[in-house]
C-alpha positions in Angstrom: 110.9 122.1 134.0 110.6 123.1 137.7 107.8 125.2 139.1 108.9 128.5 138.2 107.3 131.7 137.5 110.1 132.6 135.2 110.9 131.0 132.2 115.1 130.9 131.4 116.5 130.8 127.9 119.4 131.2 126.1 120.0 132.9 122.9 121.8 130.9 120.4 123.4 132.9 117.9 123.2 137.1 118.0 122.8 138.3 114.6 120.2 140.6 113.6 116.8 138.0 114.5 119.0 136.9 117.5 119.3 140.4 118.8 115.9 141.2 118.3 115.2 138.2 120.2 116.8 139.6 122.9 115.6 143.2 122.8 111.9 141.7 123.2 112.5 138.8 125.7 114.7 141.5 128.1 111.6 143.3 128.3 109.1 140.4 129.0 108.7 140.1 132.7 108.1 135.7 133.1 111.5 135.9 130.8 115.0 135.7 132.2 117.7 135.1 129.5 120.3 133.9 131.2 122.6 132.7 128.4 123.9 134.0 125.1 125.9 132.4 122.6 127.7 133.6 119.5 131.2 132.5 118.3 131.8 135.9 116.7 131.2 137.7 120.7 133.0 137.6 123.7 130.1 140.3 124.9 127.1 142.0 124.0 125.8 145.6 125.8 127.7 144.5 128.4 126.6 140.8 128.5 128.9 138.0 128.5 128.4 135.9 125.5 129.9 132.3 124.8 131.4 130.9 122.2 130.9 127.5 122.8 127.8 126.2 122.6 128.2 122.9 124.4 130.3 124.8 127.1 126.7 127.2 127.5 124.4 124.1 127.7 126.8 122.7 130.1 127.0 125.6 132.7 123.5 127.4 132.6 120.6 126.2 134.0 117.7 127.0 131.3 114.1 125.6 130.4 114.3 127.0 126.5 116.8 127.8 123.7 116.0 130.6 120.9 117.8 129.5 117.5 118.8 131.5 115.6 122.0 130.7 114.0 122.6 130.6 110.1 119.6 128.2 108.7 122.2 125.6 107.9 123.2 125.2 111.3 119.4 124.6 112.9 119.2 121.0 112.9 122.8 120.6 114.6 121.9 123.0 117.2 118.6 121.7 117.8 119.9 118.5 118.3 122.3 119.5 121.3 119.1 121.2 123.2 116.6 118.3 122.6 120.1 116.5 124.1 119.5 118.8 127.2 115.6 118.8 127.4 115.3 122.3 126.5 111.8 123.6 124.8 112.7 125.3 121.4 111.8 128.2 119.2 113.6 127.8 115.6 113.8 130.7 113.8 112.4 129.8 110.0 112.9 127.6 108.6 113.1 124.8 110.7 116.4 123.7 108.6 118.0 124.1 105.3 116.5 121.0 103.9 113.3 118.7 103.9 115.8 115.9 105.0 117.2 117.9 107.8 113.7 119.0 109.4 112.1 115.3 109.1 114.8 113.8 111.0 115.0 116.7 113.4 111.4 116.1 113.8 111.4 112.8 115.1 113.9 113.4 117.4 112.3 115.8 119.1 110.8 113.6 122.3 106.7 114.4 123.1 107.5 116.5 126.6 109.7 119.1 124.8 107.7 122.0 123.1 108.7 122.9 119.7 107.7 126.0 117.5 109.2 127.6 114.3 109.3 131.6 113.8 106.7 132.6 111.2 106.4 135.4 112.7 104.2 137.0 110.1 101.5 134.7 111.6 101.7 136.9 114.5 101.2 140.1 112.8 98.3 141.8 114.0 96.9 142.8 110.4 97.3 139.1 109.7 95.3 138.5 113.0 92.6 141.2 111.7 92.4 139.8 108.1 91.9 135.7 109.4 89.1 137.6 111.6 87.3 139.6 108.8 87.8 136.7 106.6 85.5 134.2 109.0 82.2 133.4 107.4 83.5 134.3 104.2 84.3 132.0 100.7 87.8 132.7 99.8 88.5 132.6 95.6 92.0 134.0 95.7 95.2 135.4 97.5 98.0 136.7 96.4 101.5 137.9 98.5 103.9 140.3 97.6 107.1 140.1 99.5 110.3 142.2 97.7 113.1 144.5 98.9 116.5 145.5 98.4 118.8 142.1 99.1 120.1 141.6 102.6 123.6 140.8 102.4 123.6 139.3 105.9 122.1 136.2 103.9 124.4 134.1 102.3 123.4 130.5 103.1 120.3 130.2 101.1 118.5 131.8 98.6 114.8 133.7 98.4 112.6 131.1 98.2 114.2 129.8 102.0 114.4 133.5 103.3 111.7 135.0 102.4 108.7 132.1 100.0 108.3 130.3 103.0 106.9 133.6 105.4 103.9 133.8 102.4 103.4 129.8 101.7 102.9 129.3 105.4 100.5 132.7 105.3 98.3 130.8 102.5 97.7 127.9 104.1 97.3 129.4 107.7 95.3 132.1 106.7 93.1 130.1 104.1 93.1 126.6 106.0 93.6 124.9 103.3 96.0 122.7 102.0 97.9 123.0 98.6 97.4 120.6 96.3 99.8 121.9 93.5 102.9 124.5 92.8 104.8 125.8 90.0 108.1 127.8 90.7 109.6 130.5 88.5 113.2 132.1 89.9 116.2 133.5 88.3 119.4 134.7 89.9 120.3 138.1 88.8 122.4 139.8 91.3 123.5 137.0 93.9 126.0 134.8 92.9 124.8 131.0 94.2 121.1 130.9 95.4 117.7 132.7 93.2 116.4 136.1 93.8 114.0 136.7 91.9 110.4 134.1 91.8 107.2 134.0 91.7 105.2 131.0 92.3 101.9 129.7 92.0 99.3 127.6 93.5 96.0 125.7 93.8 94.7 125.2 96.9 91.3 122.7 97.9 88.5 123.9 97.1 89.4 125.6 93.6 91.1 127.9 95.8 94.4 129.9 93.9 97.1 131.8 95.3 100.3 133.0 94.0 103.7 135.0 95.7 105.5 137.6 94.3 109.0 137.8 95.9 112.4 139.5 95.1 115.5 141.1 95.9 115.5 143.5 93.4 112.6 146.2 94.5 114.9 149.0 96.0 112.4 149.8 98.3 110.3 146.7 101.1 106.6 146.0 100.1 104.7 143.4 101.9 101.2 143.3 101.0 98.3 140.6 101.0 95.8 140.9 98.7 92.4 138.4 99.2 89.2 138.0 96.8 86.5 136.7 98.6 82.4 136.0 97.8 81.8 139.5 99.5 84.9 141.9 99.0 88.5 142.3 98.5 90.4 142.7 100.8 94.4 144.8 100.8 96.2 144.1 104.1 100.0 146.0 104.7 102.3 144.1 106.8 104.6 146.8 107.4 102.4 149.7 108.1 99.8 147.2 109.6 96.9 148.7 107.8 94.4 147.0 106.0 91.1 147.6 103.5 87.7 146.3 102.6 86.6 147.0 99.0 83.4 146.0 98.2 80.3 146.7 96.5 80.7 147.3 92.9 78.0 149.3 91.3 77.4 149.9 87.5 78.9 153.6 87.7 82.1 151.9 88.6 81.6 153.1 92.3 82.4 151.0 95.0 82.9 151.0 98.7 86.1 151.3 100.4 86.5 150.3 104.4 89.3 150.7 107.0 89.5 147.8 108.7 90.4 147.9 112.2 93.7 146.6 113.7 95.7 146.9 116.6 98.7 147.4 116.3 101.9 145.8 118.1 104.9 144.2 117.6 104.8 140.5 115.9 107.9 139.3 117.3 106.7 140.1 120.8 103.1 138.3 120.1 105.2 135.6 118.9 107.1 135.4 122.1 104.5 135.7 124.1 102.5 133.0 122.8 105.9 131.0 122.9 106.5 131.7 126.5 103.1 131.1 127.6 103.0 127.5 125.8 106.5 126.3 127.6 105.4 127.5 131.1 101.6 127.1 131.2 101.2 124.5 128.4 98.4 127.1 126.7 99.0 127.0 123.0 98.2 129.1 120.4 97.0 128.6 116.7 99.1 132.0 115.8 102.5 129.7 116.8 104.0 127.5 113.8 104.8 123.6 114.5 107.7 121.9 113.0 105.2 120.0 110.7 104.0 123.5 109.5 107.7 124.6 108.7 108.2 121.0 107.2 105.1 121.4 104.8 106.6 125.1 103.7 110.1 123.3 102.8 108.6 120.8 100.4 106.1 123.4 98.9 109.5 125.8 98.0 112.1 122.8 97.1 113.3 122.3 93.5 
């Protein structure tokens, strides 16, 4: 990549995570996206978009690629920018099946930087609770993630979407590794992939965790719940707010803390951290490898 202050990317595929994509890099100032590409477009806010992706990758100069086409598509697409040397960010998961993301794995060469979008890593109430939780013996954690269903998803079901934001959460916040999973779904209002599962899991270190997740709730909860040797801990994703309870007495009193956190965008951390990796090589543990998205896939496969 040449010695550049600014780093140029393109924007492959603009649906809702594309778009957002591009609401947050237009506003980053070492950004410059000079190429989108959609096949549904011919322009977006007054932005020419192509249709072609190979025509893009032929015509525009560029150092990265944002992906975020339907999950199916990922490994294709990600094999026509390794094919041009460009750095990528994968929106999760890294593809639609462990077979897919192994082989896309090896072909990506060691000079191109690769991450995959868990963005949750980068939310800052994620950020506070791995920071109160330092020091600290972890016995249990348990995700809810459930909302209305999303009917711009049609390729894959829940545990894809939405199981692998909270299995990636257990082992990045708890740093451990999970030795063994059970899986209970159903499908109840979409017609080909689950909606409905929870799932369960032991971790090193006689560590459990389990995942509620569903497209049923008619309302979005997203809420980490963590038992520790000192206090429990209730962290919000959405409203980025998070609580220490602690202290039980024999009154059935106890203390309840508000936990600081600073609030910000996570897809803009996210980016961030991306950016900074592909133009001054400084990494950062909040961004997700392939391997990471790999270990999520066979930890939610059937």
């Amino acid at each position: 990549m040449p010695n550049s202050k600014k780093l140029r990317v393109a924007i492959i595929g603009l649906g809702v995570m594309g778009k957002n994509h591009l609401r947050v890099l237009s506003d980053l100032p070492q950004v410059d996206v000079c190429g989108l590409c959609d096949t549904a477009l011919q322009e977006h806010e007054g932005q020419p978009v192509y249709k072609d992706l190979d025509q893009m990758l032929a015509n525009v100069e560029l150092d990265a690629a944002i992906i975020a086409v339907p999950t199916y598509l990922h490994h294709e697409v990600a094999l026509k920018c390794i094919d041009r040397g460009l750095h990528l960010f994968i929106e999760k998961p890294v593809a639609s099946t462990v077979e897919d993301a192994r082989a896309l794995e090896k072909a990506i060469p060691p000079h191109i930087k690769a991450v995959v979008g868990h963005v949750e890593r980068s939310n800052p109430v994620v950020k506070a609770l791995k920071k109160e939780l330092e020091g600290k013996e972890i016995y249990s954690i348990a995700i809810t993630r459930v909302g209305p269903f999303p009917p711009r998803i049609a390729d894959v079901g829940i545990l894809t979407d939405l199981a692998v934001h909270d299995v990636d959460l257990i082992r990045f916040i708890t740093q451990r590794e999970i030795r063994k999973r059970h899986i209970f779904s159903s499908k109840k209002i979409h017609d080909h992939h689950e909606d409905n599962a929870i799932l369960s899991f032991e971790l090193e270190g006689d560590m459990v965790a389990s995942i509620i997740t569903n497209w049923l709730t008619p309302y979005k909860k997203r809420k980490i719940e963590v038992a520790t040797s000192e206090g429990y801990f209730e962290a919000d994703l959405i409203h980025q707010q998070m609580k220490e309870f602690s202290s039980y007495r024999t009154n059935h009193s106890y203390l309840v803390r508000d936990c600081i956190v600073f609030k910000g965008e996570p897809l803009r951390h996210e980016l961030q951290d991306f950016c900074d990796y592909c133009l001054h090589d400084r990494w950062s543990p909040h961004l997700a490898t392939v391997s990471d998205s790999i270990r999520t896939l066979e930890l939610v496969a059937r």
